[in-house]
C-alpha positions as CSV (number, residue, x, y, z in Angstrom):
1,X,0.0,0.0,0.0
2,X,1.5,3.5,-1.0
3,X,2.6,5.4,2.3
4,X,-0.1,8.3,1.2
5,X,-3.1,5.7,1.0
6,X,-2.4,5.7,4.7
7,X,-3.7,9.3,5.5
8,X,-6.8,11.0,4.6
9,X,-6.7,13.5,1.7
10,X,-5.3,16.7,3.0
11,X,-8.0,19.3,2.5
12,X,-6.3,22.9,1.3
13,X,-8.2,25.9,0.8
14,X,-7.3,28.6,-2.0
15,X,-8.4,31.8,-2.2
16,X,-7.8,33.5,-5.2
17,X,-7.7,37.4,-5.9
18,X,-7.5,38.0,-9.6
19,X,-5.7,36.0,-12.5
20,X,-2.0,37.8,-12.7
21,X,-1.2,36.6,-8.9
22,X,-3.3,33.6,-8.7
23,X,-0.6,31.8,-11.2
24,X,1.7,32.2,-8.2
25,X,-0.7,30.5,-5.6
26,X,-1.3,27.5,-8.8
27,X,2.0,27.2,-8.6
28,X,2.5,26.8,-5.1
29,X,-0.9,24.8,-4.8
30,X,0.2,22.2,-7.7
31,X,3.8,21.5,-5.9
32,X,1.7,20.9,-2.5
33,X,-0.7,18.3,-4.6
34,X,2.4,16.9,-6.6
35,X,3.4,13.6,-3.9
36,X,0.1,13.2,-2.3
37,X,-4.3,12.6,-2.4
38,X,-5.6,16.3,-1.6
39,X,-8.9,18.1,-1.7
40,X,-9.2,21.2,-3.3
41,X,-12.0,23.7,-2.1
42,X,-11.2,27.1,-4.1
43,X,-12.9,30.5,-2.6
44,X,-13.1,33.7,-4.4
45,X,-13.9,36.7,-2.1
46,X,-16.0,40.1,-3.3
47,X,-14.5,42.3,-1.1
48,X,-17.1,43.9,0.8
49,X,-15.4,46.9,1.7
50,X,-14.0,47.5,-1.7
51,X,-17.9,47.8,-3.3
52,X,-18.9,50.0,-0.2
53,X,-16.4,51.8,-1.5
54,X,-17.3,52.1,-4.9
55,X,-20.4,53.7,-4.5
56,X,-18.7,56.9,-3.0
57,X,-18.6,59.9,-5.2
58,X,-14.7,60.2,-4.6
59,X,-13.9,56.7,-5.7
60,X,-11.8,56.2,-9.1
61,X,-10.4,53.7,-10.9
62,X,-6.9,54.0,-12.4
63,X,-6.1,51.6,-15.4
64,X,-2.3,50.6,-14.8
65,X,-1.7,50.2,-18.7
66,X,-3.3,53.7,-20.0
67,X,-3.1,55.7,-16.0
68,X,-6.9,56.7,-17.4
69,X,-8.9,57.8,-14.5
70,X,-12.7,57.2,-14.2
71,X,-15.4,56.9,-11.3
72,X,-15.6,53.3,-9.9
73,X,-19.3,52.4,-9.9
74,X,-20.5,49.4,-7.7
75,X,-22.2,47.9,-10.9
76,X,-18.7,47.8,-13.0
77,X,-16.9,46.6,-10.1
78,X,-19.4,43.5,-9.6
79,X,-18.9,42.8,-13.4
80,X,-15.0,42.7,-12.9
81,X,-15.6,40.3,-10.3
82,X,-17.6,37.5,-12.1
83,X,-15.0,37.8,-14.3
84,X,-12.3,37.0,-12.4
85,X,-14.1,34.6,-10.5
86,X,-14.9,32.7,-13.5
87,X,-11.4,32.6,-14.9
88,X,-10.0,31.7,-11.2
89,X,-12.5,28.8,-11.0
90,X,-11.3,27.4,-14.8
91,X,-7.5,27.7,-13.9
92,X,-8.0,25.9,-10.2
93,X,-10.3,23.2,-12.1
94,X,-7.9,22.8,-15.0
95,X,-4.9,22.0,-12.1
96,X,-7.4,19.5,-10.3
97,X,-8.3,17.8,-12.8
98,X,-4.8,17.3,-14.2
99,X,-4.1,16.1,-10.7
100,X,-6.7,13.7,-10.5
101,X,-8.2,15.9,-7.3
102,X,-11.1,16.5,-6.1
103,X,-12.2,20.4,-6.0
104,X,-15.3,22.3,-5.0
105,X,-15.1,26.1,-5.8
106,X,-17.3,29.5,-4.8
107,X,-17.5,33.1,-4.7
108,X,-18.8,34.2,-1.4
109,X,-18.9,38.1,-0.7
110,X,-17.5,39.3,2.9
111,X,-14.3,40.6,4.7
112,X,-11.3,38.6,3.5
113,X,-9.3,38.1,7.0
114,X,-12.7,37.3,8.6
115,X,-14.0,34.4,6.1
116,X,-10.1,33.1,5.5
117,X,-10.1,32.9,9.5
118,X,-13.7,30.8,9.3
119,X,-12.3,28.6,6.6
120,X,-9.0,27.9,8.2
121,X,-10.9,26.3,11.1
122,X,-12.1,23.2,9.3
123,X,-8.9,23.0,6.7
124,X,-5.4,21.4,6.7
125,X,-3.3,24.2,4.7
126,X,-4.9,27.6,3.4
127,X,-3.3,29.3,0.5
128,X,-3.8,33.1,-0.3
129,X,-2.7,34.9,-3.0
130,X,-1.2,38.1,-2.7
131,X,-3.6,41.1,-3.5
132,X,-0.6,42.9,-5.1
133,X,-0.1,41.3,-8.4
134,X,3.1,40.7,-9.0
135,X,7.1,41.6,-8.9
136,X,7.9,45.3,-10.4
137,X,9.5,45.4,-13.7
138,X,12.8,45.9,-12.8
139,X,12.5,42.5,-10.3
140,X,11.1,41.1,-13.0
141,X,13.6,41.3,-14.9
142,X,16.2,40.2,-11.8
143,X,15.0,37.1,-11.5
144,X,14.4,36.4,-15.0
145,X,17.5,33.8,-15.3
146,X,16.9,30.4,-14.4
147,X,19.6,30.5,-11.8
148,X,18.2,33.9,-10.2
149,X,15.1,32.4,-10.6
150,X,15.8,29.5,-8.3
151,X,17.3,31.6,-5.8
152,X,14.2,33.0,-4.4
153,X,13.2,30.8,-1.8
154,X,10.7,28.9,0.5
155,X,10.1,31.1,3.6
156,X,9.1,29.6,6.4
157,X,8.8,31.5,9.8
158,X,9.8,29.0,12.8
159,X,8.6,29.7,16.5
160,X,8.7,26.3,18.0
161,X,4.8,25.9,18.1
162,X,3.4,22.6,16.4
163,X,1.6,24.5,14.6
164,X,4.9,25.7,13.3
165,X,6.8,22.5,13.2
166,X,4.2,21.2,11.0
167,X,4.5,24.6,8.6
168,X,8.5,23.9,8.3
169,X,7.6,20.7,6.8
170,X,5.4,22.0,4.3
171,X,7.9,24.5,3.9
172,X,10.5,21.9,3.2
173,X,8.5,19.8,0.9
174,X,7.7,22.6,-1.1
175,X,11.9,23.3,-2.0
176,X,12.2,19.7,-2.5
177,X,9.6,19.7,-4.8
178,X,10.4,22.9,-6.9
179,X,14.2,22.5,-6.4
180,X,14.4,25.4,-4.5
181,X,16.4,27.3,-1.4
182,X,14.5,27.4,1.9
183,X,14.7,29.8,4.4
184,X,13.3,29.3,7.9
185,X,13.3,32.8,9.8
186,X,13.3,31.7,13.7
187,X,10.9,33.9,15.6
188,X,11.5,33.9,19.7
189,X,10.2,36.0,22.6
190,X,14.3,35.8,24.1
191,X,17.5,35.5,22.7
192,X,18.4,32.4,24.9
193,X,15.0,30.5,23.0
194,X,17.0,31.1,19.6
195,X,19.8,27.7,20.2
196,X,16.8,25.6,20.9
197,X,14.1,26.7,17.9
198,X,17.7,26.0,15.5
199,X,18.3,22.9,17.4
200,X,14.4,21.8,16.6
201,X,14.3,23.4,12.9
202,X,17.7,21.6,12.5
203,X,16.3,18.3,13.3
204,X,12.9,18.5,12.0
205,X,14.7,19.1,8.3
206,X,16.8,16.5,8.8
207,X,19.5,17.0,5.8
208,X,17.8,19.4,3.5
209,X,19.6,22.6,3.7
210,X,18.7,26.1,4.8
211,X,19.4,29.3,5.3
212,X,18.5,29.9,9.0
213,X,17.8,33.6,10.5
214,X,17.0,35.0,13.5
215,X,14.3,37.9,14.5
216,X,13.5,38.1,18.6
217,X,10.2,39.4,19.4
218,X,9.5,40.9,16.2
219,X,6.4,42.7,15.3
220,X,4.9,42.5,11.7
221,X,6.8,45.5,10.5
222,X,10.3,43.6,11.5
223,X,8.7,40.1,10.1
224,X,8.7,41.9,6.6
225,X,11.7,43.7,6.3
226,X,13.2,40.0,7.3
227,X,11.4,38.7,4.2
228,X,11.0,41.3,1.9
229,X,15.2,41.5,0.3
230,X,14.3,37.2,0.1
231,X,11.5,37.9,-2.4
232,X,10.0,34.8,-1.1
233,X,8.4,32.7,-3.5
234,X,6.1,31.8,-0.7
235,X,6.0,32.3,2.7
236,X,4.6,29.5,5.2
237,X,3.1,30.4,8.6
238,X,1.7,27.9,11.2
239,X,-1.6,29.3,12.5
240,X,-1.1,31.4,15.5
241,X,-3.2,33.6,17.3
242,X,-1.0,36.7,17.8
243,X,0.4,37.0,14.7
244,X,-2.6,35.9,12.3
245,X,-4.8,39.2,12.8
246,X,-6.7,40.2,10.4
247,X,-4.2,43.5,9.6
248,X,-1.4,41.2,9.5
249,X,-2.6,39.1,7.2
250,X,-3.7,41.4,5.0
251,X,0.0,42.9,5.2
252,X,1.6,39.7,4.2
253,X,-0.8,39.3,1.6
254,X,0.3,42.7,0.0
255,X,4.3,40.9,-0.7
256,X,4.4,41.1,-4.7
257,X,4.2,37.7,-6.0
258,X,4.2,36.1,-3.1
259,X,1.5,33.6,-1.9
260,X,1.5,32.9,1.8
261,X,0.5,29.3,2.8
262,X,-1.3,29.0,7.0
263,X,-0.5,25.5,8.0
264,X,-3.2,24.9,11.0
């Protein structure tokens, strides 16, 4: 019997923002699926906020291509939405079914942080794509070698939690299975805790390699500027309480091209 058959299909959520960064999250989502049986249940979110928004005289809409300026109107705004929900529900279908997985999918219409927190409750792994869509031009164009390429890495922030001992091994099967460099940023509330969380990351990767850093009591702001010069191909949290607010997670989701993965 294979060693998978053992274990129940992991159950990942994905919620998708629009189709430019959701490549990213397919990317990350089809190396998690890659080894083992998972089901799929996609969720695309009409932000709430952003179509109270749109009905206020002061609200415009800039096209990045043309920089045109024009009043945002809640009916346009819906329209763009059932777009982008329909094309994020063909890609994430397309990737299941060349996966053999099973995979649900909905557009539900509520506060992001508050629904993803619901959702995380009855799921294995959550991925969420970032709401900015992608790396600027000139990083673009940094990375655009293969070998540049594979240097950004797997991020994977470390407190000693289980919660986070089972995020550093997604973290670690996701840079075996894309080849890539991992990076596990060790979060503590003392310097003295820092020997032990390397001594545990150490020997929960066994001999994969990584690049191991260090950040004591850090606030989100500190978290970041730890990640940000990485331009982490995706970052992998462990579901905790203090640091999974709904601001912070709407900060983390703002890293260009970068989807984060919440391991409960």
């Amino acid at each position: 019997m294979p060693e998978h058959a053992k274990h129940p299909p992991a159950r990942i959520a994905v919620m998708l923002v629009n189709l430019e960064s959701d490549r990213a999250t397919l990317e990350t989502l089809s190396l998690l699926t890659g080894e083992a049986p998972a089901e799929i249940h996609g969720l695309f979110v009409e932000d709430v906020e952003l179509l109270s928004l749109a009905g206020l005289p002061l609200a415009r809409e800039i096209c990045r291509l043309t920089h045109v300026e024009r009043h945002l109107q809640s009916a346009e705004l819906e329209r763009q939405f059932r777009i982008q929900a329909r094309a994020a529900e063909q890609a994430l279908t397309a990737l299941a079914s060349r996966s053999g997985l099973h995979c649900s999918f909905r557009t539900v219409r509520g506060e992001p942080a508050t629904l993803l927190r619901e959702m995380l409750e009855a799921m294995d792994l959550m991925l969420l794509g970032a709401t900015r869509h992608a790396l600027s031009v000139a990083d673009q164009r940094m990375f655009a070698t293969r070998k540049n390429a594979a240097r950004r890495p797997i991020v994977v922030i470390f407190d000693g939690s289980a919660s986070a001992q089972r995020a550093l091994g997604v973290g670690a099967r996701l840079a075996r299975a894309g080849d890539y460099a991992l990076t596990v940023l060790l979060v503590a509330e003392s310097p003295e805790v820092l020997d032990t969380l390397r001594a545990q990351a150490t020997d929960r990767l066994g001999q994969q390699s990584a690049e191991i850093r260090e950040a004591v009591k850090p606030d989100m702001t500190e978290l970041i500027r730890q990640i940000q010069p990485s331009r982490a191909r995706s970052l992998v949290i462990g579901r905790n309480e203090d640091l999974l607010t709904a601001d912070n997670i709407e900060r983390l989701r703002s890293l260009p091209g970068c989807p984060v993965v919440l391991v409960s």
